[in-house]
MOPAC internal coordinates of N, CA, C and O (Angstrom, degrees):
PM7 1SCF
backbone

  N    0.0000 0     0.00 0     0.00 0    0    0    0
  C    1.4389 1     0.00 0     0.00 0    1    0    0
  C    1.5232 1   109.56 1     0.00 0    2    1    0
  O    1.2310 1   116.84 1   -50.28 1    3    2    1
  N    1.2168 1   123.61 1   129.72 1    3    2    1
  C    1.2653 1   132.76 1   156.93 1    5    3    2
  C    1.3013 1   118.58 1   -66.69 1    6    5    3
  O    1.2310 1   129.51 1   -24.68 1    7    6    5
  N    1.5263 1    99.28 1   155.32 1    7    6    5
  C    1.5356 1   101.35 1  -175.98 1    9    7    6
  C    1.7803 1    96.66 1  -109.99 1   10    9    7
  O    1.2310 1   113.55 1  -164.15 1   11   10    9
  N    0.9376 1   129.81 1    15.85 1   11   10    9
  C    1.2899 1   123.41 1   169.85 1   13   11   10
  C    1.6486 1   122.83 1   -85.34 1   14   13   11
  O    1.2310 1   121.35 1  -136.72 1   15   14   13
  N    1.0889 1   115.02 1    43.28 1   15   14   13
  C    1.2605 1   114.80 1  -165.16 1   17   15   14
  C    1.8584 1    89.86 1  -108.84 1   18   17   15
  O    1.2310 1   132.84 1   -22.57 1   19   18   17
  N    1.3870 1    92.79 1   157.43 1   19   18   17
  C    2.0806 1    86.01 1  -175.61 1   21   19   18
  C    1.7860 1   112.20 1   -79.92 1   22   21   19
  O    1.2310 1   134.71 1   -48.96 1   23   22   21
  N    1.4004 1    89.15 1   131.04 1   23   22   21
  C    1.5684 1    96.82 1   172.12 1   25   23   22
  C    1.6572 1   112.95 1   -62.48 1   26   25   23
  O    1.2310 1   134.63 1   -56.78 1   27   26   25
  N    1.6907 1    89.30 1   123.22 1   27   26   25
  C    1.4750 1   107.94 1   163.23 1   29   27   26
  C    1.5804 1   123.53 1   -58.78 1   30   29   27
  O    1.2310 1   117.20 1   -68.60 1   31   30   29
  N    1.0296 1   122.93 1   111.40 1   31   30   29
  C    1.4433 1   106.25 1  -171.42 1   33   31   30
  C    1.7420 1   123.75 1   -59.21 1   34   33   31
  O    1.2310 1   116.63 1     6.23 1   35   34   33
  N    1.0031 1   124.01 1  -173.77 1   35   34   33
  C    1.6218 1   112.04 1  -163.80 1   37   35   34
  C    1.8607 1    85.04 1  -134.67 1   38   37   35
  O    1.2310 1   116.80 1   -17.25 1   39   38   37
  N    1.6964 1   123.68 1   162.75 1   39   38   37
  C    0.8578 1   124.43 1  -153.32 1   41   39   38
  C    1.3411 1    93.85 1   -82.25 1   42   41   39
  O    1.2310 1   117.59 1   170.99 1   43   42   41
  N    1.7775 1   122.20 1    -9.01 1   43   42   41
  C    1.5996 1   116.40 1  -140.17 1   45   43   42
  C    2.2376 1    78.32 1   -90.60 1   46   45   43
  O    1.2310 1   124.91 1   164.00 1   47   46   45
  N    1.4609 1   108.17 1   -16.00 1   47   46   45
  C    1.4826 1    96.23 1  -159.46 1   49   47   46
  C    2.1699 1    98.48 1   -86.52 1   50   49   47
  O    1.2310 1   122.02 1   167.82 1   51   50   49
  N    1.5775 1   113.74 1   -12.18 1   51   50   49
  C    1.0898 1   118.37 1   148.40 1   53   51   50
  C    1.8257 1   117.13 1   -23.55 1   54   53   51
  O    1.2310 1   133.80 1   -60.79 1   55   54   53
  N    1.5652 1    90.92 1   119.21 1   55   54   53
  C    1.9576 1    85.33 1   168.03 1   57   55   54
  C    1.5898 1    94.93 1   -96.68 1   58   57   55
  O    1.2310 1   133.38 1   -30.14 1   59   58   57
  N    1.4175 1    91.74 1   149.86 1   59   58   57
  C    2.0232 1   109.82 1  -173.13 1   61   59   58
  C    1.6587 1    85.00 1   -92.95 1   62   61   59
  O    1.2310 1   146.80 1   -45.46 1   63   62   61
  N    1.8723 1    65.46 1   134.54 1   63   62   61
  C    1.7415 1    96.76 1   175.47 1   65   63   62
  C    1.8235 1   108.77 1   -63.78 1   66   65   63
  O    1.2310 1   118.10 1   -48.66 1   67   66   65
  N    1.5905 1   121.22 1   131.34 1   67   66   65
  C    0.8556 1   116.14 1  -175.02 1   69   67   66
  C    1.1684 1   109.05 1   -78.59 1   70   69   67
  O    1.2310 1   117.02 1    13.09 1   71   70   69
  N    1.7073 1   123.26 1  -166.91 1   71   70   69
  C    1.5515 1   126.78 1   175.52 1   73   71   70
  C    1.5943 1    92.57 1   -88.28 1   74   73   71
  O    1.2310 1   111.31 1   122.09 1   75   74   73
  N    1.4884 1   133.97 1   -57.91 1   75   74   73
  C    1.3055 1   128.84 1   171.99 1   77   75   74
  C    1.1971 1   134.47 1   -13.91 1   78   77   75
  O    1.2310 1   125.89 1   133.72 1   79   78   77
  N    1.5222 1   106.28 1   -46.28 1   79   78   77
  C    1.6652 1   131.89 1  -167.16 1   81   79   78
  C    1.5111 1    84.77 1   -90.88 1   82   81   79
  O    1.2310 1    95.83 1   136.87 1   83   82   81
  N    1.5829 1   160.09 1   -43.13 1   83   82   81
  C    0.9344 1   132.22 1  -132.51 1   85   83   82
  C    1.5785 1    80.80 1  -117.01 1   86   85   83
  O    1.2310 1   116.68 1   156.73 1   87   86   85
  N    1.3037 1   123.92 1   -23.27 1   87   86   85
  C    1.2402 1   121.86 1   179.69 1   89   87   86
  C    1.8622 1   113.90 1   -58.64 1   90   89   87
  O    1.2310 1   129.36 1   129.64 1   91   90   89
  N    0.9289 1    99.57 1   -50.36 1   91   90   89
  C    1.6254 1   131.13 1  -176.87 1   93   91   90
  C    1.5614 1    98.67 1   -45.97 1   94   93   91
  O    1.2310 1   126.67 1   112.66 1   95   94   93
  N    1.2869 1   104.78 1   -67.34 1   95   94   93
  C    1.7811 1   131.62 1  -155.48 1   97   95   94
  C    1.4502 1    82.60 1   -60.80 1   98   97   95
  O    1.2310 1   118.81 1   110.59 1   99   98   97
  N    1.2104 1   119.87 1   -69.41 1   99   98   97
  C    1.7800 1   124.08 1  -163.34 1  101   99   98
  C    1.4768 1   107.22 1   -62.90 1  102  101   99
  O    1.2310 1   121.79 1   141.52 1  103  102  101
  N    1.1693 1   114.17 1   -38.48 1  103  102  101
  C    1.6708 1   114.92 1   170.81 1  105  103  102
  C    2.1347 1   107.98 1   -49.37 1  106  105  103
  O    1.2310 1   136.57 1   146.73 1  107  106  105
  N    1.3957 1    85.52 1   -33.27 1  107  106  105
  C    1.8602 1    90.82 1  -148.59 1  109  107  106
  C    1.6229 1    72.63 1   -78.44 1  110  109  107
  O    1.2310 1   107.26 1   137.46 1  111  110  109
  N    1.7904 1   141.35 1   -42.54 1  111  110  109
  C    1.6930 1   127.77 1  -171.96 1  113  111  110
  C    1.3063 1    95.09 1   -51.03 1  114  113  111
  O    1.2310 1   125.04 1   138.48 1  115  114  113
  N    1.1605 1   107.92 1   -41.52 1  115  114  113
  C    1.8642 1   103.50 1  -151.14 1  117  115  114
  C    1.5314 1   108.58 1   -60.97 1  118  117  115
  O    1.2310 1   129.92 1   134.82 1  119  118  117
  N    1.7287 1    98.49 1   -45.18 1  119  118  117
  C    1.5901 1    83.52 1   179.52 1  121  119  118
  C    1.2511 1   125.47 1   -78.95 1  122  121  119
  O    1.2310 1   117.26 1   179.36 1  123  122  121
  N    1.3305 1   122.82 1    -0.64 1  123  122  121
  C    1.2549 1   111.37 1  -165.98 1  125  123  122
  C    1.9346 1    90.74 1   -92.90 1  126  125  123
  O    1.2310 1   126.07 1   140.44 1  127  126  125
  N    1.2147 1   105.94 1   -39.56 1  127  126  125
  C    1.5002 1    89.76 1   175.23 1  129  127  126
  C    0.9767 1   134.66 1   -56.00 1  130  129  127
  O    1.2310 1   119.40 1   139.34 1  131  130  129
  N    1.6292 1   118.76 1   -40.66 1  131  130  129
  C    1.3595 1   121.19 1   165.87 1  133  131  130
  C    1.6328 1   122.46 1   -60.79 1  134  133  131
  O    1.2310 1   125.88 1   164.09 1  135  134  133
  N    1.2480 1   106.30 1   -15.91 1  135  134  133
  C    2.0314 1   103.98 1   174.18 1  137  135  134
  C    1.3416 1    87.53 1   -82.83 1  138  137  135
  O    1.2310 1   105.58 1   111.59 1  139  138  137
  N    1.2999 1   144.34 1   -68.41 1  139  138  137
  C    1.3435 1   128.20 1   163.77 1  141  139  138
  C    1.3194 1   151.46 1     4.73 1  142  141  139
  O    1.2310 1   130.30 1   137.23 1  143  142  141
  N    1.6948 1    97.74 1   -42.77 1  143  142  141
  C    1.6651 1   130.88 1  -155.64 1  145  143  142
  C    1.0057 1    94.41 1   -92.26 1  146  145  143
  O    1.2310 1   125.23 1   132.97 1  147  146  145
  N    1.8228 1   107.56 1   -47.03 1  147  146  145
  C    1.9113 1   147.68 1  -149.86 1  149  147  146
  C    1.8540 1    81.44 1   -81.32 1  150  149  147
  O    1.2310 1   117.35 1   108.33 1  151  150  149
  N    1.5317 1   122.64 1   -71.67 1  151  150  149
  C    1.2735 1   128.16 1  -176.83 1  153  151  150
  C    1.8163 1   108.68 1   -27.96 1  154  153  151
  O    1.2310 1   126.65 1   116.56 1  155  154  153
  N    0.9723 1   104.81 1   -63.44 1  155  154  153
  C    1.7670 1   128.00 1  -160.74 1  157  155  154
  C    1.6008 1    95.47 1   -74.81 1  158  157  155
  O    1.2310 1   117.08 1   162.18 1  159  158  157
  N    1.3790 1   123.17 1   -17.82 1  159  158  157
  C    1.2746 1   111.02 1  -178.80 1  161  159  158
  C    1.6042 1   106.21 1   -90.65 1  162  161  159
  O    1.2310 1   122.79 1   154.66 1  163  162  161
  N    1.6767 1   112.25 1   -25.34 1  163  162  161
  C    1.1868 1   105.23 1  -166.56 1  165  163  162
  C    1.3882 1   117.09 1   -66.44 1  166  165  163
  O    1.2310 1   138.65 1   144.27 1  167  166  165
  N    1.4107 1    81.44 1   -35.73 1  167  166  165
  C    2.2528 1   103.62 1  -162.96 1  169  167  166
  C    1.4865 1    88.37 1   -81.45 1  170  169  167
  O    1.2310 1   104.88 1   175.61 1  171  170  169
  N    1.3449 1   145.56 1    -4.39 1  171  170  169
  C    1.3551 1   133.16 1   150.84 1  173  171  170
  C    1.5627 1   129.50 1   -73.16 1  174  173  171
  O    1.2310 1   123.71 1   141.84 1  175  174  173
  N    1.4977 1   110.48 1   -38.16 1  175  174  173
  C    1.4657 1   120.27 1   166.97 1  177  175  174
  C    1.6882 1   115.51 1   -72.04 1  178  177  175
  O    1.2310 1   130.82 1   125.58 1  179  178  177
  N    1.2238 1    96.73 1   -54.42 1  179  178  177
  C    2.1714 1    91.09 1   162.26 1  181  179  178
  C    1.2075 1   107.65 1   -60.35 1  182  181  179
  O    1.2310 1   103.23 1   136.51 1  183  182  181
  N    0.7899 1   148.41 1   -43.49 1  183  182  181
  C    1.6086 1   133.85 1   161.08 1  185  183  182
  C    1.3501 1   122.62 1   -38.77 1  186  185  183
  O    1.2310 1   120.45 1   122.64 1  187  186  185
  N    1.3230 1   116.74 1   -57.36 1  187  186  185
  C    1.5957 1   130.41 1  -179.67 1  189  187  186
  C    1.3383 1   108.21 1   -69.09 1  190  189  187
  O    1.2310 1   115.92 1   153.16 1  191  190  189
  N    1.5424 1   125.34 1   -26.84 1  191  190  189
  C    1.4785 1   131.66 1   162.62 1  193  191  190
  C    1.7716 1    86.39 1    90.93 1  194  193  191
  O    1.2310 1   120.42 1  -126.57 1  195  194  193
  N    1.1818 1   116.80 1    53.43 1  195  194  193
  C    1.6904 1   138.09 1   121.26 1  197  195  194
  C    1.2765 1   127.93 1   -10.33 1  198  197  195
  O    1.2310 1   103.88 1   -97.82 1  199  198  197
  N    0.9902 1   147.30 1    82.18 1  199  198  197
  C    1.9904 1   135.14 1   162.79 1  201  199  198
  C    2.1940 1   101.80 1   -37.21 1  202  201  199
  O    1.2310 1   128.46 1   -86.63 1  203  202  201
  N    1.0631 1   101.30 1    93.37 1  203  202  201
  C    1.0721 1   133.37 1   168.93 1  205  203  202
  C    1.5422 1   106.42 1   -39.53 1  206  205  203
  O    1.2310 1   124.91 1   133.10 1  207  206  205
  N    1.4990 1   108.18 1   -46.90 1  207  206  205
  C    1.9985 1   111.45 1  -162.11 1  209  207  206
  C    1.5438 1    87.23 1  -101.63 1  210  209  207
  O    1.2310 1   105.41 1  -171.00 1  211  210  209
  N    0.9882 1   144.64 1     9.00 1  211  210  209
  C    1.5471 1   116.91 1  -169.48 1  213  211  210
  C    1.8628 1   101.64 1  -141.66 1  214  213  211
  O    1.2310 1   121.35 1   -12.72 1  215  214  213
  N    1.3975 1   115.02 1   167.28 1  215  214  213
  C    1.5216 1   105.11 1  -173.23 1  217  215  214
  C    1.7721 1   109.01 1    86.24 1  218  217  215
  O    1.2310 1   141.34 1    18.38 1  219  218  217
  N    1.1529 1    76.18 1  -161.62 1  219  218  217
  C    1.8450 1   100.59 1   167.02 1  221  219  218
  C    1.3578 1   122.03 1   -70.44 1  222  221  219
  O    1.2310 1   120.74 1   141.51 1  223  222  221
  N    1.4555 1   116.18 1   -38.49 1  223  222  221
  C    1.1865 1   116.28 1  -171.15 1  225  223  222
  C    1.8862 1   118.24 1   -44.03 1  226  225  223
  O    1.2310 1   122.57 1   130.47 1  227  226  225
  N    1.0651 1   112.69 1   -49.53 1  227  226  225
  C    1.6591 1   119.66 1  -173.18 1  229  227  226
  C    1.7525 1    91.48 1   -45.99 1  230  229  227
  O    1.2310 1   122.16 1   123.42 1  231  230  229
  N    1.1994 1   113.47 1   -56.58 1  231  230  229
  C    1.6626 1   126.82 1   172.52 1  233  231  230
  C    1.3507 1   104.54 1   -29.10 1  234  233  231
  O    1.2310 1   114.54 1   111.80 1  235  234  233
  N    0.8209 1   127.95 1   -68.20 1  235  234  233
  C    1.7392 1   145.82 1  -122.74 1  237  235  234
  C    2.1160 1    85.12 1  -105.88 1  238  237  235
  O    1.2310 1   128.41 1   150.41 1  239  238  237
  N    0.9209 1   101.41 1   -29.59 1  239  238  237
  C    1.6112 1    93.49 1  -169.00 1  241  239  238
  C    2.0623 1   103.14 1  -109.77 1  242  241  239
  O    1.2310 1   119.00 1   157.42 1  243  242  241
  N    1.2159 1   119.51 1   -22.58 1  243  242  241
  C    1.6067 1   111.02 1   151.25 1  245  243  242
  C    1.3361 1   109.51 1   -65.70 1  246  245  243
  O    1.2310 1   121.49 1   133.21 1  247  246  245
  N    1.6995 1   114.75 1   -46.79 1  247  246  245
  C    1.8160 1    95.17 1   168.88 1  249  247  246
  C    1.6156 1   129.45 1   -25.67 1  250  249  247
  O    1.2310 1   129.85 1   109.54 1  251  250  249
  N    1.7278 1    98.61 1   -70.46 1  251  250  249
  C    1.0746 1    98.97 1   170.25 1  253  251  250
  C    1.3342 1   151.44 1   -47.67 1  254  253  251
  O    1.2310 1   118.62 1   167.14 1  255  254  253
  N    1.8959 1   120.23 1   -12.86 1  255  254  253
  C    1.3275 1   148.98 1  -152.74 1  257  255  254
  C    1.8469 1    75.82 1  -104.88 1  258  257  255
  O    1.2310 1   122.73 1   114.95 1  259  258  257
  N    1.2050 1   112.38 1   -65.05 1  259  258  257
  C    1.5312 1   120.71 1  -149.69 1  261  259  258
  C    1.2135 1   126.20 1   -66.68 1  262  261  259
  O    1.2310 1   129.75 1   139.77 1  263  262  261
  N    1.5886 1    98.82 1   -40.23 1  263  262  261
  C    1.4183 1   121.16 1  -152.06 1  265  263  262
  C    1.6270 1   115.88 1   -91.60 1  266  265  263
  O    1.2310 1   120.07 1   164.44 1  267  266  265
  N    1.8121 1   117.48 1   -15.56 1  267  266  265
  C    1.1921 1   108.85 1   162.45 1  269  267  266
  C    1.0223 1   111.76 1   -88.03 1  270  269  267
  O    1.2310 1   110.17 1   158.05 1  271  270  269
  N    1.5561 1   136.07 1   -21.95 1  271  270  269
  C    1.6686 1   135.17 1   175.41 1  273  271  270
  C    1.7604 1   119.37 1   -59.73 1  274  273  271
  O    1.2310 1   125.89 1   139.51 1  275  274  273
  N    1.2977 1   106.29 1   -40.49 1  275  274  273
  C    1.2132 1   128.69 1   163.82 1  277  275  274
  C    1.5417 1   105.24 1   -51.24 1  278  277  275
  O    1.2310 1   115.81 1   106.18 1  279  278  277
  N    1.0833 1   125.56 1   -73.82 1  279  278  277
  C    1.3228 1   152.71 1   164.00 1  281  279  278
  C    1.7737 1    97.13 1   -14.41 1  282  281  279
  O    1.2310 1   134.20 1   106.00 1  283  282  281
  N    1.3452 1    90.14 1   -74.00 1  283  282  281
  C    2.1094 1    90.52 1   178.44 1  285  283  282
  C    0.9708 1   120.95 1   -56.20 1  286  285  283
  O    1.2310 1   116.13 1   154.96 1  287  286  285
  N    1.5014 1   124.95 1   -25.04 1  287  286  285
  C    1.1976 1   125.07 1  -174.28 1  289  287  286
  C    1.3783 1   118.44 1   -60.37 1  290  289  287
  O    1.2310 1   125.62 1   140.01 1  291  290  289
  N    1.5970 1   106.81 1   -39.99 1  291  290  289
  C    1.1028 1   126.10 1  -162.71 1  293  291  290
  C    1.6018 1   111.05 1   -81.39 1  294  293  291
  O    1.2310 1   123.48 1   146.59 1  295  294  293
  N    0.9342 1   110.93 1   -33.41 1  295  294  293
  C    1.5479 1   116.62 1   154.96 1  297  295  294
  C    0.9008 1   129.40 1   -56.83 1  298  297  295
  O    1.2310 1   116.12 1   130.57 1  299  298  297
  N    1.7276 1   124.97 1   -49.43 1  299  298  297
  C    1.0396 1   119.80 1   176.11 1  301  299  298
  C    1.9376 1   109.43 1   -58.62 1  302  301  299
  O    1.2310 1   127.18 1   126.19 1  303  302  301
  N    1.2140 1   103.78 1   -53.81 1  303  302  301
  C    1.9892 1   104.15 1  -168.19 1  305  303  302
  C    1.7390 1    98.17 1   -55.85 1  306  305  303
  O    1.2310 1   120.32 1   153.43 1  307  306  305
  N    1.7781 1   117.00 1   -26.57 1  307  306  305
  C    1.2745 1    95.36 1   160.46 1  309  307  306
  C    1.8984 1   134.10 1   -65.20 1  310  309  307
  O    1.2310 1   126.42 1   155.54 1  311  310  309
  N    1.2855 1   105.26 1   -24.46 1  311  310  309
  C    1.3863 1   112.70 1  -174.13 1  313  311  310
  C    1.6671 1    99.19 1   -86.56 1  314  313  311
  O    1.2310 1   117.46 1   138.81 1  315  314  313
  N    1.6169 1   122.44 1   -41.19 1  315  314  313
  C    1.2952 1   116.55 1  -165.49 1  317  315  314
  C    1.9229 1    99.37 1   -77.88 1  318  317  315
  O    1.2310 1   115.59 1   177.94 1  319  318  317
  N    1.1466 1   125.97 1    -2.06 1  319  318  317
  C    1.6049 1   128.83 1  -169.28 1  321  319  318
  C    1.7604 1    98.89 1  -101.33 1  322  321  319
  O    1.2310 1   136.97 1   137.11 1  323  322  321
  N    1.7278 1    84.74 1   -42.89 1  323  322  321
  C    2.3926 1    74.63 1   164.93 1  325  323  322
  C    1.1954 1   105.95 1   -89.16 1  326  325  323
  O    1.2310 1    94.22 1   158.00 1  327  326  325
  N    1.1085 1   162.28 1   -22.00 1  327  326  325
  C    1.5334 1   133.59 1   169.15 1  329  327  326
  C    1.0249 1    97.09 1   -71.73 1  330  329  327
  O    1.2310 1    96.94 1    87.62 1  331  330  329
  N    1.4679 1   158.49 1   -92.38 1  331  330  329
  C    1.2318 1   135.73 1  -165.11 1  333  331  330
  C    1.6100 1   108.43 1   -25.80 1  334  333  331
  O    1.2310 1   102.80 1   101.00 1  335  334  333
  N    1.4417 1   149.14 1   -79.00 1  335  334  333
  C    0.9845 1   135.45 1  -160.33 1  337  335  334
  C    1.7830 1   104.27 1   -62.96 1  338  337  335
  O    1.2310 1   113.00 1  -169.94 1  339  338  337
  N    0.7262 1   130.84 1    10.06 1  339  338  337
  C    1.7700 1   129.25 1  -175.36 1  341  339  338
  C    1.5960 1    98.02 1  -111.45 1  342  341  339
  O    1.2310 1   119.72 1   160.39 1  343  342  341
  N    1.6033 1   118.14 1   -19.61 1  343  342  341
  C    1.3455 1   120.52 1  -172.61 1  345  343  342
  C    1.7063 1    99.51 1   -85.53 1  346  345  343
  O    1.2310 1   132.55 1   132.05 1  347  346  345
  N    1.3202 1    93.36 1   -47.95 1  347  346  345
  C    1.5222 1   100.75 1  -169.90 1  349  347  346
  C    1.8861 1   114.91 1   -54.95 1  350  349  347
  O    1.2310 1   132.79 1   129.54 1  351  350  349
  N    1.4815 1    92.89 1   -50.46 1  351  350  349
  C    0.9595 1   103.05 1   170.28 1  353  351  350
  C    1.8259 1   139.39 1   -46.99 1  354  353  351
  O    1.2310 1   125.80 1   140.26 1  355  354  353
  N    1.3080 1   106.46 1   -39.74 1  355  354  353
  C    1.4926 1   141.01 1   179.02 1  357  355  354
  C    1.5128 1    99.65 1   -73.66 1  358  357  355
  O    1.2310 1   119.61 1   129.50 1  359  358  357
  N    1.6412 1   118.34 1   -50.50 1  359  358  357
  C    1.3891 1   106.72 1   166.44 1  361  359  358
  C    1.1963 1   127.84 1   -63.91 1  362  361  359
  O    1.2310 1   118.65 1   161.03 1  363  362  361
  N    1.4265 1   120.19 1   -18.97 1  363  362  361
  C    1.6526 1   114.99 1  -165.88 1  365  363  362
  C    1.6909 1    90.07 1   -94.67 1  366  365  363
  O    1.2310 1   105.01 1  -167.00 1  367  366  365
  N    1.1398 1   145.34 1    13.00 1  367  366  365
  C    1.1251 1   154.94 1  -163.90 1  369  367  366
  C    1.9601 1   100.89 1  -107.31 1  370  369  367
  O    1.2310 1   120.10 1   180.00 1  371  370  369

C-alpha cells in the first residue's frame, strides 16, 4: 500500500463554528419562518374575507416581500465571513 493516498482531514483541522455564524444562521431560520407564518396567515385572512388594507395585514404581507431577502443576506455574510476565515487560515498554514 502506498501512502500517497489524500489525507482525510481530522476534526481537530475543523475551524470552530463561531457565536456570530450561529447567531446569523438562526437569525436567517427565523426569518424565513416567520414570512412563512406571515405567508399562511395571509392566505387564511383572504380566505375568511379579511380587509386586506387596514389592521396588520399591510404588516404581515411587507414581512413577507422583505423578510426572505433579508434572510439571504444573512447567509450569504455567513458563507462570505467563512471563506475569508478558511482563506486566512490556509495561508497561515
Amino acid at each position: 500500500m502506498s501512502s500517497s493516498a489524500p489525507r482525510t482531514p481530522k476534526p481537530a483541522d475543523d475551524l470552530p463554528v463561531r457565536r456570530i455564524d450561529r447567531i446569523l444562521a438562526f437569525m436567517s431560520l427565523g426569518l424565513v419562518v416567520l414570512s412563512i407564518v406571515c405567508f399562511a396567515a395571509i392566505i387564511i385572512g383572504s380566505r375568511s374575507g379579511a380587509d386586506m388594507g387596514t389592521g396588520v395585514w399591510p404588516a404581515l404581507g411587507t414581512t413577507v416581500y422583505i423578510a426572505p431577502i433579508v434572510a439571504f443576506l444573512l447567509l450569504l455574510t455567513v458563507l462570505i465571513m467563512t471563506f475569508i476565515r478558511k482563506a486566512r487560515v490556509g495561508k497561515g498554514r
